[in-house]
Structure formats: structure tokens, C-alpha cells
C-alpha positions in Angstrom: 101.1 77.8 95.4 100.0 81.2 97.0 101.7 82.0 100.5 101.3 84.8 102.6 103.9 85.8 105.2 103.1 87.6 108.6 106.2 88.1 110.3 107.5 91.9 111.5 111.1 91.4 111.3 112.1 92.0 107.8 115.2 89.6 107.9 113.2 87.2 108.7 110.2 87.9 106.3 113.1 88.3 103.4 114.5 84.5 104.3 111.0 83.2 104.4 110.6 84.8 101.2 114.3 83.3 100.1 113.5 79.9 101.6 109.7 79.6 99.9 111.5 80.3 96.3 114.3 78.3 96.8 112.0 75.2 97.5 109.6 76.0 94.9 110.3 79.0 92.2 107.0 79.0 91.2 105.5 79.6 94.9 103.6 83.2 94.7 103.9 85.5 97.6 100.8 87.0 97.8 101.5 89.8 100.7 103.6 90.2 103.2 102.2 91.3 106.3 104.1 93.2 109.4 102.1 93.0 112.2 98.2 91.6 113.8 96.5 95.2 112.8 97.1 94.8 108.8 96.6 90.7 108.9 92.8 91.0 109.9 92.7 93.7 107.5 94.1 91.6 104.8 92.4 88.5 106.1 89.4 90.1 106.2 88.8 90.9 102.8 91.4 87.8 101.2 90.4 84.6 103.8 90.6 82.2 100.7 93.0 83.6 98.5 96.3 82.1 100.0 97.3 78.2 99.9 99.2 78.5 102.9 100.2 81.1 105.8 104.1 81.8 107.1 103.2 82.9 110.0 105.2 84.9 113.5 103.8 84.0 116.3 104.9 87.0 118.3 104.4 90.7 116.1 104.8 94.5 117.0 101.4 94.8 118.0 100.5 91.6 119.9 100.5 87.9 119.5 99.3 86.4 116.1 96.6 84.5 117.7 94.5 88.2 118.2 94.3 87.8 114.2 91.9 84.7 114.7 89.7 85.9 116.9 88.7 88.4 114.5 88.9 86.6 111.4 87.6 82.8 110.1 90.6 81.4 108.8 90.7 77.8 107.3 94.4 78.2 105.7 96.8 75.8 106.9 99.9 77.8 108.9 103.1 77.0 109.1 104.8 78.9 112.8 107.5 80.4 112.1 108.4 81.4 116.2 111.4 82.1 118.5 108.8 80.8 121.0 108.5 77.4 122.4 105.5 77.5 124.7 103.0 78.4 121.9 102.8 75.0 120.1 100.2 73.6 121.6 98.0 76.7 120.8 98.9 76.7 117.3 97.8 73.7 116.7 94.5 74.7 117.8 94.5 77.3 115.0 95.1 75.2 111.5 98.7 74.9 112.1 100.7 71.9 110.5 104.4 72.5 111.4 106.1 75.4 114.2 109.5 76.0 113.5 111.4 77.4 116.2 113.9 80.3 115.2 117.0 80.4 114.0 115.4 78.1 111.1 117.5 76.5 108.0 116.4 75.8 104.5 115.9 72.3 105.5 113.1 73.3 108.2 110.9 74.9 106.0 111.9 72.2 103.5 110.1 69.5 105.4 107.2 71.6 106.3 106.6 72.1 102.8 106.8 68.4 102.3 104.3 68.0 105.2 101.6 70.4 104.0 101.7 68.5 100.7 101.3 65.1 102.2 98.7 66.7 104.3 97.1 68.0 101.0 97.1 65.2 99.9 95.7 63.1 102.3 93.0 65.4 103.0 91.8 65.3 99.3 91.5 61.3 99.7 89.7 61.5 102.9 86.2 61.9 103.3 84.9 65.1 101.2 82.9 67.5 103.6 85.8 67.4 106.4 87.5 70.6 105.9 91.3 71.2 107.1 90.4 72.5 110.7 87.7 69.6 111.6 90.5 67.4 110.5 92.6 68.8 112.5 90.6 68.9 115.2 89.9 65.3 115.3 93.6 64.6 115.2 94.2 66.6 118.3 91.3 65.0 120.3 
């Protein structure tokens, strides 16, 4: 699996980083990305590369939302956020698990189980529904 992180604490990017290879040692970590600025660059140029997105909600330079207004993105994202009050909007925006901050192994544990069940349902479901019209219809 390819993941890309966007989180500007480097802590917390290095644990995401620990957390992702102690669930799967095979997991590739495509980027790491600090702040919105360098995601829509990246994003830009790499929107279908990455399985799945570790993603802050709040960076140095504004809120990671900014980056989708810019920039198509059908990746599912994991929130990774010491925020409460943006759930609801992240959902709106491919999301399939927020984690509130401080986070254990066992958090990101289960929201790696859940994208894979997710996966997995999607591929039996009907073929030309793509992640965000899925997830659309399940927030409607």
C-alpha cells in the first residue's frame, strides 16, 4: 500500500510513519508533506499515485481543507486531528476514519482495518461508483 502523510509536526509525522510500518512493513510512504502550500503541489502532479492519505487537519499554513479546493482528490483520508469540530467536514472530503490526537497504535490499527473492509466492499459494489460518490451516498 502507498500512503502519503500531510501533517507539520514532525513528532507526529514520525509516529504516523512508526504506526503505518508497525501495522504493515510493507506499507510504502510515498512523501511526507509539511504543510497546504507543498500538498497541492504534490497533489497536483501525483493525485493517483497514493492508496491512502494521513492526513492533519490543521497545518502551518492553513487548514487542510484549502488543499481540496485546488486539487481533485479521490484518495480515501484518514484525519489525523487534535480537532473535534471538523468531522463532519471531513467526511465531506473522502474521509473514512478522524482520529483525534493523542492517538495509539491501536487507532490507526482500526482505521487501517476499516479502509480495507471499505476496499473491499467498494470492489463488490457496483463498478462505475467511485470512493467519493459512495461516500456521498452514505452521508445523504
Amino acid at each position: 500500500m502507498k500512503v502519503v502523510i500531510v501533517e507539520d509536526e514532525k513528532y507526529t509525522a514520525d509516529l504516523i510513519e512508526r504506526y503505518a510500518r508497525q501495522y504493515d512493513p510493507d506499507i510504502q510512504i510515498l512523501k511526507i508533506i509539511p504543510n497546504v502550500e507543498e500538498s497541492v503541489k504534490w497533489f497536483t502532479k501525483n493525485s493517483t499515485v497514493a492508496d491512502l492519505i494521513l492526513m492533519d487537519v490543521q497545518l502551518t499554513d492553513g487548514a487542510s481543507f484549502e488543499i481540496f479546493e485546488q486539487v481533485d482528490l479521490e484518495t480515501p483520508i484518514i484525519f489525523i486531528t487534535a480537532y473535534n469540530e471538523y468531522a463532519i467536514q471531513a467526511f465531506r472530503v473522502n474521509s473514512i476514519d478522524y482520529l483525534l490526537k493523542p492517538f495509539e497504535f491501536i487507532d490507526l490499527e482500526r482505521a487501517f482495518d476499516k479502509y480495507f473492509k471499505m476496499k473491499s466492499s467498494i470492489g463488490k459494489a457496483e463498478p462505475q461508483l467511485t470512493l467519493k460518490e459512495l461516500s456521498i451516498s452514505i452521508l445523504k
